[in-house]
N, C-alpha and C positions, 0 to 999 in steps of 0.2 A: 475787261473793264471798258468800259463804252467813253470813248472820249468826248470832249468838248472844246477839242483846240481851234483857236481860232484862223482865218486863214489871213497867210501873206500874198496880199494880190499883188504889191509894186515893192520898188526901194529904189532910193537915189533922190536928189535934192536937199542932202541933208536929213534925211527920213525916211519913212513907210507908210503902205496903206494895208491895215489891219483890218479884215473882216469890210472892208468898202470905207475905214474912216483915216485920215490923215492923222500921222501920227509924225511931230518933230523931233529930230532927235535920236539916239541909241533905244536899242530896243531890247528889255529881256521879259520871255518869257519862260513862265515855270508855273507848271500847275494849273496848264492850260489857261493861264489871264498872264494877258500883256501888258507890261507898266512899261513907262519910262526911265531909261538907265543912265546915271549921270557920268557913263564912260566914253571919252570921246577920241580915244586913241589909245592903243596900247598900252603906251606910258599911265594913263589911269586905271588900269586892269589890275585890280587888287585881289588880294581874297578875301578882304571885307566887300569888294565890288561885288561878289557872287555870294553873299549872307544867306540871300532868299532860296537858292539852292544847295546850300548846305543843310539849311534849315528844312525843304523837304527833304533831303535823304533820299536815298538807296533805293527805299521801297518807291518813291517817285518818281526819282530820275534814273534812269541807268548813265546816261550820259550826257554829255554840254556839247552844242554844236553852236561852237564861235565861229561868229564872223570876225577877222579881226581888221577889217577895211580897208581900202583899193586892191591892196597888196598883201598879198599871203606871206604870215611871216608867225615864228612862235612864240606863243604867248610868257610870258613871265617865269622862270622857277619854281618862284614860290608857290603862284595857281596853279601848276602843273602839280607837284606834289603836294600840294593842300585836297586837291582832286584826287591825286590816286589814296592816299592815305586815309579818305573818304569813302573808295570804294566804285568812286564815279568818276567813267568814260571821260576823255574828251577827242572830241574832233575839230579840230582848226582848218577855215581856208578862210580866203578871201570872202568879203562881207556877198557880192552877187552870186557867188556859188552855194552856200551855207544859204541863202533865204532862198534862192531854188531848191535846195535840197530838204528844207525844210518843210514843207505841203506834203512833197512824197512820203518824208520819214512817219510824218503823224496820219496820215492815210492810212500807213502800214500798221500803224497801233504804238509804237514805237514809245516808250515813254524818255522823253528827254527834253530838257531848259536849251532854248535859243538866245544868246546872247548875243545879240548883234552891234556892230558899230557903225553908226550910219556912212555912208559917203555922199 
């Protein structure tokens, strides 16, 4: 399946740059398009926060590679098993390593939602 994900060229200021455009803010992407995420710390990491990746499913995403901001730390319970009970991966680190890793993983073909928190 031929992808069309967009690339993370920066992060940091509060945000991202997406494919060359400034983006303020959290960032999720699924389904290859980037929206704006109104998660700005842990503490707001819901599993209504991740709808849109529920909503693609299994055949979409295999897995979530959260950033969860300066500092690596894990995410929620309830996200954690709303995720596996879904079928769907997750990978937690810190928000600069998850958007490094995030250009190589979809290079690689990789199908998975970046949920990022800005720093």
């Amino acid at each position: 399946m031929a992808r069309n994900a967009p690339t993370l060229d920066a992060y940091g200021d509060g945000g991202f740059r997406v494919g060359g455009e400034r983006r303020d803010g959290s960032l999720l992407i699924v389904g290859d398009e980037a929206r704006s995420w109104p998660v700005a710390g842990l503490a707001d990491l819901t599993v209504e926060s991740l709808a849109p990746v529920f909503e693609a499913g299994r055949a979409e995403v295999e897995f979530v590679l959260l950033g969860v901001g300066v500092r690596n730390a894990q995410p929620p319970r309830a996200v954690r098993e709303a995720l596996q009970k879904a079928g769907i991966g997750l990978e937690f680190m810190d928000t600069p390593a998850a958007a490094r890793l995030y250009n190589v993983l979809t290079a690689e073909g990789r199908r998975l939602a970046a949920a990022l928190i800005a720093v």
